[in-house]
Backbone as CSV, one residue per row, in Angstrom:
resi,resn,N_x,N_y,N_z,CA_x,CA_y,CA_z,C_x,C_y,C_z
1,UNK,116.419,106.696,91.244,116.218,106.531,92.663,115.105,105.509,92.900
2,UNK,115.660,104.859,93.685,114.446,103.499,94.176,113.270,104.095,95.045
3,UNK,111.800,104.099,94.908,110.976,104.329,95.458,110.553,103.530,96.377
4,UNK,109.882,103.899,97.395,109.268,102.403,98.770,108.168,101.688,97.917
5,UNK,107.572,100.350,98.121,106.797,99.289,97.326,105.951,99.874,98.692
6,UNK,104.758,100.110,97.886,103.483,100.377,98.961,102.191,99.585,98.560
7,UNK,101.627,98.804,100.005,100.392,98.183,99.673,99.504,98.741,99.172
8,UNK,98.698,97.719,98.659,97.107,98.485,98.197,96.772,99.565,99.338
9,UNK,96.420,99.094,100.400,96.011,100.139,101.118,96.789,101.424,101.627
10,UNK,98.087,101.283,101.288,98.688,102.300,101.091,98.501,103.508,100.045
11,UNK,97.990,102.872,98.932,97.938,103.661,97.430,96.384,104.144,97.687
12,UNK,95.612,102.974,98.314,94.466,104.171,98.719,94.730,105.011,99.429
13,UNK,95.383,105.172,100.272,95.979,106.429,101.791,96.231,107.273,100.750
14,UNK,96.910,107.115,99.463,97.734,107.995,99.195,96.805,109.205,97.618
15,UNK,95.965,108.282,97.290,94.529,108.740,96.477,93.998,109.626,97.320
16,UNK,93.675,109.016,98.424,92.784,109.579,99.075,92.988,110.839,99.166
17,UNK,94.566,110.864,99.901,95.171,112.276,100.393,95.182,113.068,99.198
18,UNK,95.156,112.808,98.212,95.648,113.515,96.917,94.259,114.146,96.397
19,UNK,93.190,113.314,97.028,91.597,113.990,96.252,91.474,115.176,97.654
20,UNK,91.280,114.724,98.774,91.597,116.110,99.719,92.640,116.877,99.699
21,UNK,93.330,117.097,98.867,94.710,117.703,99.181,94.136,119.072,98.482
22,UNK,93.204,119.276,97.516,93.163,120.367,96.180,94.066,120.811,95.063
23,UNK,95.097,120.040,95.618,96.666,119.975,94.807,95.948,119.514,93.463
24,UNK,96.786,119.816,92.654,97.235,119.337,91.061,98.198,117.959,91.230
25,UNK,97.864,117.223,90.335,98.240,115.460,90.607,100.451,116.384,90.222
26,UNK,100.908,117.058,89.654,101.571,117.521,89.716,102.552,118.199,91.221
27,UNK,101.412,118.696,91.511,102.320,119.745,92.712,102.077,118.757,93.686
28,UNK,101.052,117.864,94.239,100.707,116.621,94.998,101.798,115.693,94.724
29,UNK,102.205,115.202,93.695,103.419,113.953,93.495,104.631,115.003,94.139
30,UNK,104.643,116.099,93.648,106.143,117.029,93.839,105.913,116.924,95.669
31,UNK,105.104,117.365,96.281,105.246,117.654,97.618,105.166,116.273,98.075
32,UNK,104.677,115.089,98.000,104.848,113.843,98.669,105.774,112.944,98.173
33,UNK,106.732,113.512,97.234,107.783,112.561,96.771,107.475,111.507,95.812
34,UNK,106.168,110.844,95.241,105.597,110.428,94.276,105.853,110.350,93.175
35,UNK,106.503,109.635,92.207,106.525,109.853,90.688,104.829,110.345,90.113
36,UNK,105.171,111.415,89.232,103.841,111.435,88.693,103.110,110.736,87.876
37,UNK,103.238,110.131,87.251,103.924,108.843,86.296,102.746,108.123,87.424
38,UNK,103.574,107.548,88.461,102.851,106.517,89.165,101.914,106.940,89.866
39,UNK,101.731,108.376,90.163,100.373,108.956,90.709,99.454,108.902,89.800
40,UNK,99.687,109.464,88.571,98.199,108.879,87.568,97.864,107.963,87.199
41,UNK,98.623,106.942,87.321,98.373,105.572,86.836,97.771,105.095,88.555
42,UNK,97.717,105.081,89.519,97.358,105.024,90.947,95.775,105.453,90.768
43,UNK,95.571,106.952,90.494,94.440,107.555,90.633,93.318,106.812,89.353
44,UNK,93.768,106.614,88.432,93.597,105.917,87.512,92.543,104.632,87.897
45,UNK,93.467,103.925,88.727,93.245,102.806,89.211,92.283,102.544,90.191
46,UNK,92.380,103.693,90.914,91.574,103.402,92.155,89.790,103.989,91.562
47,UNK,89.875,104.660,90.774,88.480,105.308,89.884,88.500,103.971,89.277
48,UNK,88.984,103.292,88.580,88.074,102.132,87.625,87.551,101.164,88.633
49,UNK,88.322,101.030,90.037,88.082,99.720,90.807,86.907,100.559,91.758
50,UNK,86.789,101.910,92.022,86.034,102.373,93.069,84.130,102.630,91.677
51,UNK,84.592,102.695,90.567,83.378,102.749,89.850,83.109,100.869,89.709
52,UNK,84.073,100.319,89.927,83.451,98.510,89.912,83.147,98.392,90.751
53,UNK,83.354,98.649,91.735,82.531,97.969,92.841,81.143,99.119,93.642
54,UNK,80.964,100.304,92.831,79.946,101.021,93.463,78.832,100.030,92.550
55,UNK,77.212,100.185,93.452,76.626,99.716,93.552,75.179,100.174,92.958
56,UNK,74.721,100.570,92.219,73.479,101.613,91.821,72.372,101.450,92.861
57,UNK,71.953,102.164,93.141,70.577,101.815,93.838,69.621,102.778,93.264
58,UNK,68.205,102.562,93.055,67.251,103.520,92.743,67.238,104.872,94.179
59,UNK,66.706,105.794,93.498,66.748,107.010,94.298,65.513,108.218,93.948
60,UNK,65.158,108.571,94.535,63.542,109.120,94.235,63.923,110.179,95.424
61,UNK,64.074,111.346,94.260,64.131,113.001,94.889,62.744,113.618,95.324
62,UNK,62.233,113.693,96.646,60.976,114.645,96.757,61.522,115.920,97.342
63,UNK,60.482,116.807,97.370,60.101,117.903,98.452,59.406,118.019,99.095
64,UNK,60.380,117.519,100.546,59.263,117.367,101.992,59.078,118.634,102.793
65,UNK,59.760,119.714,101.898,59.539,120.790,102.723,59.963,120.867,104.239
66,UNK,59.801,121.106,105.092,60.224,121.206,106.462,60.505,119.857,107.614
67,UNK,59.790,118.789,106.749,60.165,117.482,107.007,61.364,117.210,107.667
68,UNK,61.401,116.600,109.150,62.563,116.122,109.582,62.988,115.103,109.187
69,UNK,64.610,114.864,109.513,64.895,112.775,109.032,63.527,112.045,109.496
70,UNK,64.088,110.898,108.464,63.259,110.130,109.471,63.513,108.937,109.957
71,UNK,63.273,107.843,110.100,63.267,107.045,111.320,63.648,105.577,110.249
72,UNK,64.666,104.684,110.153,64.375,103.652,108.540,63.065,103.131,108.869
73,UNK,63.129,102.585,107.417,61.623,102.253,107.144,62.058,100.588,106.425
74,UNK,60.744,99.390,106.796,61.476,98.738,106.215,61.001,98.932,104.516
75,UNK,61.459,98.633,103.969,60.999,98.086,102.801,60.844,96.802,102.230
76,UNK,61.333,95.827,102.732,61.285,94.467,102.754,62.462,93.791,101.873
77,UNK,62.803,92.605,102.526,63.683,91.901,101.444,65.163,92.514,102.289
78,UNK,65.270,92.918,103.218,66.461,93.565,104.282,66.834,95.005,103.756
79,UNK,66.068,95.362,103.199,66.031,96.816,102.580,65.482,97.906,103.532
80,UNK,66.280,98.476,104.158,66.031,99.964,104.967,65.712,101.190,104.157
81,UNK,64.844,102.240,104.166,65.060,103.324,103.505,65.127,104.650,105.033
82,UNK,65.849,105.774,104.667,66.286,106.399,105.304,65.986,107.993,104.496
83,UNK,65.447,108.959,104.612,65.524,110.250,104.377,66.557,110.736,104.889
84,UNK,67.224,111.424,103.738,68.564,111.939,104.256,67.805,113.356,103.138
85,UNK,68.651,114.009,104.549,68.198,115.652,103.658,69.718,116.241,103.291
86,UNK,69.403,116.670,102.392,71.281,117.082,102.009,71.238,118.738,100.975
87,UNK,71.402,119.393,101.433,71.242,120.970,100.894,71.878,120.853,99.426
88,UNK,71.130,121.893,99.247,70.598,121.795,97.612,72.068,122.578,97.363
89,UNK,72.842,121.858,96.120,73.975,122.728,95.649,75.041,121.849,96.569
90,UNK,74.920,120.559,97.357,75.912,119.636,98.211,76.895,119.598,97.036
91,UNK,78.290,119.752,97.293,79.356,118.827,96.104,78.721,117.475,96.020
92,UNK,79.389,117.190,95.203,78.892,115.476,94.864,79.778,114.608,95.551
93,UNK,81.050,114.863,96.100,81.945,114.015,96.513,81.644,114.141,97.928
94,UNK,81.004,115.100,98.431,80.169,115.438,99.702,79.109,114.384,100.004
95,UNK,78.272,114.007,99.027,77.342,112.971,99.125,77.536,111.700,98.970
96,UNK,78.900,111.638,98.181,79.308,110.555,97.850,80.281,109.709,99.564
97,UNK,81.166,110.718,100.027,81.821,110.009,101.063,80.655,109.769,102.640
98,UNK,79.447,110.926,102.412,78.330,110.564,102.598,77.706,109.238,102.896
99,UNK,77.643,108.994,102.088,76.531,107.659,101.633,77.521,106.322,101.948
100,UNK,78.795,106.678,101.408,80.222,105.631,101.738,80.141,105.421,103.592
101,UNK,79.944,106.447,104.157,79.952,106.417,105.834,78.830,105.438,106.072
102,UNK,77.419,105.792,105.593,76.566,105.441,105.907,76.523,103.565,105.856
103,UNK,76.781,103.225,104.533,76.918,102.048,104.504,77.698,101.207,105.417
104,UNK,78.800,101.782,106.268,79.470,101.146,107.231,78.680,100.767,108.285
105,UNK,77.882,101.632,108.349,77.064,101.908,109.548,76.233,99.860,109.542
């Protein structure tokens, strides 16, 4: 059976849905019609290109204790810093689509 040719940004739509889904890359290809085959090789893909193009930045954990956000700061060189408070035990993919928002900003 011939499958539809889907853009890049389609195959991200379709990652995406598959990392929120909680599904198994299995029962996820079965319920969206997907070869599985081409769902792991997809998910595959989008992890080597989404770890190339993330960006490291230094990061320095304190305890401000009751400390509200705060306000950016510059740091110079077009560098903002921002206190972001994020509860202890956050998922990581929590901080991660996190920080992904933020940068749009």
């Amino acid at each position: 059976m011939q499958h539809p040719r889907r853009t890049k940004e389609q195959w991200t739509q379709v990652v995406t849905a598959f990392e929120r889904s909680g599904l198994s890359q299995s029962a996820f290809a079965r319920r969206s019609g997907v070869p599985l085959g081409t769902l792991n090789n997809r998910i595959a893909r989008h992890r080597q290109s989404s770890t190339a193009r993330s960006r490291m930045l230094p990061v320095r954990v304190v305890d401000l204790g009751a400390a509200e956000a705060s306000s950016p700061v510059s740091a110079g060189g077009g560098l903002e810093i921002l206190l972001l408070r994020v509860p202890l035990g956050a998922e990581g993919q929590v901080v991660r689509d996190l920080v992904a928002q933020l940068r749009t900003c």
